[in-house]
N, C-alpha and C positions, 0 to 999 in steps of 0.2 A: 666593744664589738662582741656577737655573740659568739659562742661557741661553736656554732653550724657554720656561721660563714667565715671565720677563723681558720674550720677546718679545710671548707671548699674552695678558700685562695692559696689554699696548701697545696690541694689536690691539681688546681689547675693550675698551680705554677710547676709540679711535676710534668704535665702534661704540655707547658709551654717548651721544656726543654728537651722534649725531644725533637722539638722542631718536624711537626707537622705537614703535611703536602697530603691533602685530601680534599676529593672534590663529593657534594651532594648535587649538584645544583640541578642539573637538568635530566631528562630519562631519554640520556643515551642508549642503543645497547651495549654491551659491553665486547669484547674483542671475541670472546668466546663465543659468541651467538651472531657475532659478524662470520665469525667461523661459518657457521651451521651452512651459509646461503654460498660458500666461496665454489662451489658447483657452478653456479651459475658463471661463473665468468671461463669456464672449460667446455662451454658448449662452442661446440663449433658452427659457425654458420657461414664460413664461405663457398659453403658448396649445396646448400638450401635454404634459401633464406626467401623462398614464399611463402604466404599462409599455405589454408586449406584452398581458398578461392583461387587460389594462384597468382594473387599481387606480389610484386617486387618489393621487398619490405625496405630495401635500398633506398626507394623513390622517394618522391613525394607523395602527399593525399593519405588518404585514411585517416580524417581527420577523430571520427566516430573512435581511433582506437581499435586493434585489433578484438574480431569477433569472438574467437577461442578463449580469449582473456577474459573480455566480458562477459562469456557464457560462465566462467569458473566461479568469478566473483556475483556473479547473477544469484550463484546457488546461495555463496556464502552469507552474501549481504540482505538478501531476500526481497531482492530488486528486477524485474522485469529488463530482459537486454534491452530492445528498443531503448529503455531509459535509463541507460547506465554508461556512461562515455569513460574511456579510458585515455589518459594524458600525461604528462610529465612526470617529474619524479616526486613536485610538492602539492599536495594538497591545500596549504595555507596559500600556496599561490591560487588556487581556484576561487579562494574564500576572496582573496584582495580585488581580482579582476571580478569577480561577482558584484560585489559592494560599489565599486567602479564603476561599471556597468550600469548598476541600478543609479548612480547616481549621475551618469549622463545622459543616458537616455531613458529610464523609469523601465517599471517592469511591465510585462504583454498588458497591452492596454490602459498603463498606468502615464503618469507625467513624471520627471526625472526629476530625484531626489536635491540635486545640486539646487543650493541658495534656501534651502528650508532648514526649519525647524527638525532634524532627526534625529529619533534616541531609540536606542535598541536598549533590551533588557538583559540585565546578567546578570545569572545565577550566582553566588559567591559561596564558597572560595570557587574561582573559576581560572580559567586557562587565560597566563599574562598574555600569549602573544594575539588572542581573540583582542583582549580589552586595547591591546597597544593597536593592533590595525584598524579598530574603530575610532580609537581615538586619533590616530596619523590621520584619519580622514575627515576629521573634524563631523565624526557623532558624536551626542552627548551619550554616555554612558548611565543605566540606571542599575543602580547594585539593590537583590533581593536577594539576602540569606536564604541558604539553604534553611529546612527547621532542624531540630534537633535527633529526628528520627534519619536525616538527611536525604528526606523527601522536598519537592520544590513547593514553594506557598502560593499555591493557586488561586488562591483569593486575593492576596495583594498583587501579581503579575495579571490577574483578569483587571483591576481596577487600573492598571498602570495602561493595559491595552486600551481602554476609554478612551485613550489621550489619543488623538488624529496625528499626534507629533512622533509615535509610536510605532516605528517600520520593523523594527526587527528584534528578533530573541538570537543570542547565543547559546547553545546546549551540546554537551556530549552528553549521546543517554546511557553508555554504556562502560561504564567503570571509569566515573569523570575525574579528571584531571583537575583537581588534586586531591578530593575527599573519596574517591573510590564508588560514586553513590550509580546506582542504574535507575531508570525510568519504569514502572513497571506499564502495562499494558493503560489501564486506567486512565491513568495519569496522562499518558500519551493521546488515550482518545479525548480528554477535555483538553488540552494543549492545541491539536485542530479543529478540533469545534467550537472554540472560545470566541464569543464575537468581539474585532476588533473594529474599533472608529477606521483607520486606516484600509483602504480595501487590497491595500497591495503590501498587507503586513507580511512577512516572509518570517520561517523557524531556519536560523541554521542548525540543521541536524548533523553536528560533527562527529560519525561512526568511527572518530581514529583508534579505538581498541577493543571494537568490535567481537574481532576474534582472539584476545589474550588474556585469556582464563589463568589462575593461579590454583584450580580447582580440579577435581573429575568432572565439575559442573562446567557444562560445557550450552549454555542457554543461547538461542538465535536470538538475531537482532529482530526488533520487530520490524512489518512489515508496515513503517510508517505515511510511503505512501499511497498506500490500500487502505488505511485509518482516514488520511487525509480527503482521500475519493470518496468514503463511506460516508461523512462528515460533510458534504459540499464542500469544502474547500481544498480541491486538488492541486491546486497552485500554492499551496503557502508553505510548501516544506522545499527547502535545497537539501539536498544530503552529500557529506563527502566523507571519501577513504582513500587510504591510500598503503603502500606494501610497507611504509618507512619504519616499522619498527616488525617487519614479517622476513624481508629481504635485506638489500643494503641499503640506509636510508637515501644515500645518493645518489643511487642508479636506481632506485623503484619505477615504482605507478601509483598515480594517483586518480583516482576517482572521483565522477561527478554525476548524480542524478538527479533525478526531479518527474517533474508529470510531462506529458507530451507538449502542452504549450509553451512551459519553463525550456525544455531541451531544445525545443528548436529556434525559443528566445537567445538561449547559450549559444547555438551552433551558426546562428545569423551573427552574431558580435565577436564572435572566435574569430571567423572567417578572415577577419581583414588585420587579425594576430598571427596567426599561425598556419601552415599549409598539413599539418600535420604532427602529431607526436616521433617521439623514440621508438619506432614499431621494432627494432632488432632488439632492444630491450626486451619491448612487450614479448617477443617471441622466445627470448631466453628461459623467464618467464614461465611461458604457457610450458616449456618442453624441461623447464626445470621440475616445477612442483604435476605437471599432468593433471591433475582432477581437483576438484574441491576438497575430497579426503585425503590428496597430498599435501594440501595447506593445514587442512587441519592438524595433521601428522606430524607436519614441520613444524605448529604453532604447539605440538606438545614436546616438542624437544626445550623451545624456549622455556616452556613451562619449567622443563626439572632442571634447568640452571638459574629461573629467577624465584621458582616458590624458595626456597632453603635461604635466600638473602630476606626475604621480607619475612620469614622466621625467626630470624634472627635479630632485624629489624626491632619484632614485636617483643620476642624475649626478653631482649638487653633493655628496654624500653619499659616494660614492665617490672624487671627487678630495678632500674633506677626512678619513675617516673610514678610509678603508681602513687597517687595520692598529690602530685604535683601535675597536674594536667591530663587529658585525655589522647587517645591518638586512634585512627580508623585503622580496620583490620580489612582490610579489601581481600575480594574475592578474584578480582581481575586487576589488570590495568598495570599501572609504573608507579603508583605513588603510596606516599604513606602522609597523612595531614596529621601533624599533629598537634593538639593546640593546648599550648603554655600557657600556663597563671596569665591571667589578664596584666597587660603591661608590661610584660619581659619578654615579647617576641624579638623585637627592636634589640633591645640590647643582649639578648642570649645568640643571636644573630652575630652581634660586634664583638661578641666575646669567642664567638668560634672564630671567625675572619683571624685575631689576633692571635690563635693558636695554630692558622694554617689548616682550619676545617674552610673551605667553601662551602657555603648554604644559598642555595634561593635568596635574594632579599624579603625580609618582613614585609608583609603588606603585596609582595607582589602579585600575588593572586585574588586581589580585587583592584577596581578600575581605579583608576588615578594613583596605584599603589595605596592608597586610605584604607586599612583594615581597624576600624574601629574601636574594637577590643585590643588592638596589638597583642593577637594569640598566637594567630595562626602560621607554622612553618611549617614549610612544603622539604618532604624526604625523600628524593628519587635515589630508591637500591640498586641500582640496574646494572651502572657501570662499574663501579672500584671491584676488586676480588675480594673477596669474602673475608680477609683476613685484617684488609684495608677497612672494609665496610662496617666490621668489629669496632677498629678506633676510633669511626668517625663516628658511630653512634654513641659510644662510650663517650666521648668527648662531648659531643652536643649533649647530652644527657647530663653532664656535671657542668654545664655553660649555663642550661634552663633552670640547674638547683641554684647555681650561684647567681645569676639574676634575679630569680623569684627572694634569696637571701637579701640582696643588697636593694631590692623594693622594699623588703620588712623593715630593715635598717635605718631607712630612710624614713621610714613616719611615725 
């Protein structure tokens, strides 16, 4: 046995006995920043609870989503009101009934996807619960690496759109989930102008962290579909957002856009779902944050509770890892990707588990769980306290040496 890995079942048997209780796994917020929004639940509204127009937010109707609302997020998201509808508190639920949707009745003008051949494209590393609701619905999933600059590979996703079997792309442009990557403008105009075999191909545009910057850089989301219209193809972007990592993620809003045929495709098949959203929510809300620059105000309070973890993150990550793996330094977003010596994702993974570090499972941020290389683990800083957040990186850090140890050992 060498002397490295001698020494790092030394270290991690110290670290076994402390007995461990630490979670990475998902990007929660944390208690602290559930803090920030608890205003929102001290508004009072039993003694006004119209809008401006003067509906009874009590009632029924208003399926559209409170207007005041959609005007705020209009500004934010860079989305025209007309076509921006305001809903429930989950967003992934807009994704599931969309795909749904498409798949019983097909999209304006199109035939319904049910009983064919469907494969959407995913980006990788990408967002599990994307690739699990496509896969719940019996899509085939098509995995395209990100490249190395962790820009998207245009050329192979145009050759994949060829395929008439080819309905839909998964994407967050905007500090994706889990490598941190944004879309820059370019990229997004050949993304709508790419000719696809399919005529009723669809991008989901997932904006969920649109506005959470880890920076002064505080950059707009683009105005994807104004790209889309400019491009001929108005129809091929859904976009969704939603307040769940801005407010509390249980009691938010969540959002839905698109072009004017896509919206009134949505608001025809809503209709015989739902008579309306949580409008006393919406309205909490609108008289919580007031303007678009009170979101963004709010969204930099977030900011100086989670830059100093993902600092720390990177720190402790660099004095243990450097030379052992790489890891992304995100400018926005919840994650931290960071990718281990080829072939000790897997078990640098089962080695945290048995020290009471919770991680992501390996592989789960590509489709079928199949990550390739077995590198890549997903880091969400968000939730543990900073002092918690110390150990678990510490700890996963000497998980990934002693894996990458016991591969050498082994051949």
């Amino acid at each position: 046995m060498s002397d490295t890995l001698e020494s790092l079942r030394a270290e991690y048997q110290q670290l076994r006995e402390k007995g461990l209780t630490l979670d990475l796994t998902r990007g929660k917020p944390s208690a602290a920043q559930l803090d920030l929004t608890d205003g929102l639940l001290d508004i009072p509204l039993s003694t006004d609870y119209r809008d401006a127009a003067g509906t009874d937010l009590r009632n029924y109707g208003g399926t559209d989503g409170l207007v005041e609302l959609r005007e705020i997020f209009s500004e934010l998201l860079g989305i025209p009101v007309p076509q921006l509808l305001a809903g429930g508190n989950s967003s992934l639920q807009h994704m599931h009934d969309t795909i749904v949707n498409l798949l019983l009745h097909g999209a304006p003008g199109g035939e319904p996807w049910f009983g064919k051949d469907v494969a959407f494209v995913c980006p990788t590393p990408g967002y599990d619960r994307h690739f699990a609701l496509t896969e719940a619905l019996g899509i085939r999933l098509i995995a395209v690496p990100y490249l190395e600059d962790g820009s998207l590979d245009l050329p192979t996703i145009e050759k994949h759109l060829a395929d008439p079997a080819v309905r839909g792309m998964w994407l967050v442009p905007m500090y994706a989930n889990p490598n941190g990557a944004t879309v820059d403008e370019a990229t997004a105009r050949a993304l709508v102008a790419m000719p696809a075999a399919a005529p009723d191909f669809r991008l989901f545009w997932d904006n969920a962290y649109a506005l959470h910057h880890l920076t002064d850089d505080e950059p707009a989301p683009l105005d994807i579909l104004g790209l889309a219209e400019e491009a001929g193809n108005p129809d091929r972007v859904f976009v969704f957002a939603s307040t769940s990592k801005i407010s509390h993620p249980g009691a938010g809003v969540a959002f839905f856009a698109s072009s004017p045929a896509n919206i009134a495709w949505h608001k025809r098949h809503a209709s015989v779902q739902t008579i309306g959203p949580d409008k006393l929510v919406q309205q909490r809300h609108v008289r919580f944050f007031g303007s678009a620059e009170g979101v963004r105000e709010h969204m930099r309070k977030h900011r100086a509770l989670l830059a100093p973890k993902f600092a720390t993150v990177d720190r402790i990550l660099t004095e243990r890892l450097t030379g052992h793996g790489t890891w992304t330094k995100p400018t926005g977003g919840y994650f931290v990707t960071l990718s281990a010596p080829e072939g000790t994702a897997s078990r640098a993974v089962e080695l945290a588990k048995e020290l009471g570090v919770a991680v992501t499972p390996a592989g789960a941020a590509f489709p079928y769980g199949d990550d390739p290389r077995d590198s890549v683990i997903r880091i969400a800083p968000s939730m543990p306290p900073e002092a918690e957040l110390e150990q678990a990186i510490e700890a996963l850090a000497v998980c990934v040496l002693l894996a990458e140890a016991e591969l050498a050992e082994s051949r």
